[in-house]
N, C-alpha and C positions, 0 to 999 in steps of 0.2 A: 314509501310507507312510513306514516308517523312514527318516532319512537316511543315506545311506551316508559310512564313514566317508573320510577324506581318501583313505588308499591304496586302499580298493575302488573310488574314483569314480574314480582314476588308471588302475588296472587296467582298469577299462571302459571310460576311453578310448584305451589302447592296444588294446584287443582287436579288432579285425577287427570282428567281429559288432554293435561298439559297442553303442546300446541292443536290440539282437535279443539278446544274451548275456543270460541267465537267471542271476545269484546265486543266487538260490534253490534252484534245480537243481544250480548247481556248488557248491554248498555240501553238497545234501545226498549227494551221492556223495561228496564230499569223507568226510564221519562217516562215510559206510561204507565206507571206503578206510581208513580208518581199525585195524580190526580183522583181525586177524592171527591164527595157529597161538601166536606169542607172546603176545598182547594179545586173550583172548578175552570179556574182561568188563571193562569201564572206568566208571567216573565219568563226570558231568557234567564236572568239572573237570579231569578229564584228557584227556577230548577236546576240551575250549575250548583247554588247554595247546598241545595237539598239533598242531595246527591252525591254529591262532591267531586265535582268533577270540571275540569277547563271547560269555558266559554263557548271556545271553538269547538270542540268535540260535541257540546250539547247543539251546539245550534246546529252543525251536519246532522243529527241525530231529527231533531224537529223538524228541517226542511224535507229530510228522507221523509217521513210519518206526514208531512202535508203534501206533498207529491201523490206519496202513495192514497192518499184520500182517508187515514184516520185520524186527522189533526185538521183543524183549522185555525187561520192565523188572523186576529185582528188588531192593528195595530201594535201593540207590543206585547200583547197577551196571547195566550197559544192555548187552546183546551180540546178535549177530544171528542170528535164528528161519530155518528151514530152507525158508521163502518166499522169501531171499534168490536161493534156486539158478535160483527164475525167473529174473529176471535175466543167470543166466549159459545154461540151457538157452534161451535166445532166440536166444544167440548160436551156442549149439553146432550147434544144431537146422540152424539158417540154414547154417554153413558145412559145406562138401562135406570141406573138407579137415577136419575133426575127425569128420564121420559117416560117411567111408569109413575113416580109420586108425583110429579108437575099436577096431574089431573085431583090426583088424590087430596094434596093438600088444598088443592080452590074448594073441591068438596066438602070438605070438613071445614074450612073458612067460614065457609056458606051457614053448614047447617050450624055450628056451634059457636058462629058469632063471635069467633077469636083468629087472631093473625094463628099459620099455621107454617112450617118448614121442617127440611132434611136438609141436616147436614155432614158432612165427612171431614176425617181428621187429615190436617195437612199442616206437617210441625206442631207447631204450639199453638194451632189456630183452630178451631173450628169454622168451615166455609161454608154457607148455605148453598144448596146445590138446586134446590126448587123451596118455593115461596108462594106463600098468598094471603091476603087480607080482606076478610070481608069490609062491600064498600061503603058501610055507612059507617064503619071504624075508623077518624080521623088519625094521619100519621101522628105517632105518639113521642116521635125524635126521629134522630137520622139510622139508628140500628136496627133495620130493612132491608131486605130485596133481595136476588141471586146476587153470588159474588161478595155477601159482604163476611169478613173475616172477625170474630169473635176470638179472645184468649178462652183455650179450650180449658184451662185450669178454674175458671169464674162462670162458665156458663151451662146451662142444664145440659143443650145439647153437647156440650164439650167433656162434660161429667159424665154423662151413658158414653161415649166414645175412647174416653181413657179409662175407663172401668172396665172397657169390653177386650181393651191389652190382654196380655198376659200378665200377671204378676211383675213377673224380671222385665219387661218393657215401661210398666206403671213406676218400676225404681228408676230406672233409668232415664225416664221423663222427669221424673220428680229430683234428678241429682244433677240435672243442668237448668231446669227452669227458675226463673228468677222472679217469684211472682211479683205485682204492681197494684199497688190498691188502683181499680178502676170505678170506683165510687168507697163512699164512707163503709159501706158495709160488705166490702170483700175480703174473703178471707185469701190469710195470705201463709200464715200458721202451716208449715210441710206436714209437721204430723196430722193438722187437720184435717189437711186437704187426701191425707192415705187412709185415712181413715175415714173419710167422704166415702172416697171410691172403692172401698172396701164395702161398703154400704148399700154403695150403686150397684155393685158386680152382685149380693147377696139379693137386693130386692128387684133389680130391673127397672129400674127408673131413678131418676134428677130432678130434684124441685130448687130451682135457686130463686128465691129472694134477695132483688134488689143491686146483686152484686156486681150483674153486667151494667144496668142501666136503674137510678135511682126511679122508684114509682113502679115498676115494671116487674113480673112475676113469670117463669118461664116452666114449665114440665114436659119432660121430656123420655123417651122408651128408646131399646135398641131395637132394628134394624133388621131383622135376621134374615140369612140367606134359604135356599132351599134344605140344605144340608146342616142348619143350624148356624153358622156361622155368620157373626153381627158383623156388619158392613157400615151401616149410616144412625144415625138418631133423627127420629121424630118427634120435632116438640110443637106444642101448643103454648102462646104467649097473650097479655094482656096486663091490663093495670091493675093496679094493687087495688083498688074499689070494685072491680067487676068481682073478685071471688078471694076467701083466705086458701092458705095454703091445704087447709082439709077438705073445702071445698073445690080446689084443683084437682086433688087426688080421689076424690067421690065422683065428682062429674066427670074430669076427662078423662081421670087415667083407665077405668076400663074400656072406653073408647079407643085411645089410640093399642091398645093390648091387641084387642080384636081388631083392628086395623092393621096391624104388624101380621099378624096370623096369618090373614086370609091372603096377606100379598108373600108368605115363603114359597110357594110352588111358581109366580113369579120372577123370581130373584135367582138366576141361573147363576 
């Protein structure tokens, strides 16, 4: 057995799981975290870069993942084979909340002629869990589809989802996150951003302007369980020409309201 190097035998002793933690495993999710809408065919050497990690180690890592059939290999580029999506249909499959809104969101796509998504907090990200776009709406950039990961602190849906914390959870997020302007117009101001969410918890919705993606306008509601209890956000997105922001909040927001409603006796 390899020896591990000084900071991964470090790493393993801080980890909780200490020797139960698996390198191997967290490695090879790692390569596949890897790739991206940007970054759809890489190197050996560019995913050792990336990662930081020996040559050798990545490439057993990559031949594993093309054996196994979710990589393919050409030439010197390595990117991931359409076996990958097991992986994610495990997880869709399993959760209620993305195989009852799946349907919901093409719905409202449809009839309100704006891309439309649920998503769930997971760290500092907001992840969409179901998606859809109606299809005469030309992709508007790459921030689309299941799976893709938003800063929960910049975006509408990430706005109803840290709002729907507890208080002492909203500090708590807020005394480790480091926000990052992700366009000119994000805010990054801590007492702003609590005072945002203070806002979002008092009225029930997020409207961000611009912050996730320049041109682009998002609104967004929580989620609520049977029992009252907000789980996911539901937002509605579209270009800064299709509608102003009081014109998001007239036309869609009692839409997505009563959509949220009628799916609590759903949401076990």
């Amino acid at each position: 057995m390899a020896k591990l190097r000084e900071r991964d035998a470090t790493l393993r002793a801080q980890n909780a799981a200490g020797r139960d933690f698996s390198e191997a495993l967290a490695r090879g999710l790692s390569v596949i975290s890897v790739f991206n809408a940007t970054r759809p065919a890489l190197s050996l050497a560019d995913i050792a870069r990336i990662i930081d990690l020996p040559r050798a180690t990545v490439r057993r890592t990559l031949l594993t993942l093309v054996h196994l059939g979710y990589m393919s290999e050409n030439g010197r580029l390595f990117s991931l084979r359409p076996t990958i999506l097991q992986l994610a249909s495990a997880y869709l499959g399993a959760d209620p909340i993305a195989t009852i809104l799946q349907p919901i969101c093409e719905e409202l796509a449809t009839r309100l002629e704006v891309t439309c998504s649920v998503a769930v907090l997971d760290g500092y990200d907001a992840v969409m869990v179901a998606y859809a776009s109606p299809r005469k709406v030309q992709a508007y950039g790459v921030l689309e589809g299941i799976g893709l990961r938003l800063p929960a602190f910049c975006s509408a849906v990430g706005g109803v989802l840290l709002a729907s914390l507890s208080e002492s959870a909203r500090e708590n997020f807020l005394k480790d996150l480091v926000p990052e302007n992700v366009t000119a117009l994000t805010v990054t101001d801590k007492a702003v951003l609590r005072a945002r969410w203070n806002t979002v918890h008092e009225e029930g919705y997020a409207l961000i302007d611009q912050e996730a993606e320049i041109g682009y306008r998002a609104l967004a509601v929580p989620v609520f369980r049977h029992d009252g209890r907000p789980i996911a956000a539901l937002n509605v997105g579209m270009r800064i020409e299709q509608a102003t922001p009081d014109e998001m909040k007239q036309q869609y927001l009692p839409c997505l309201r009563d959509v949220t409603e009628s799916l609590r006796t759903q949401l076990l």
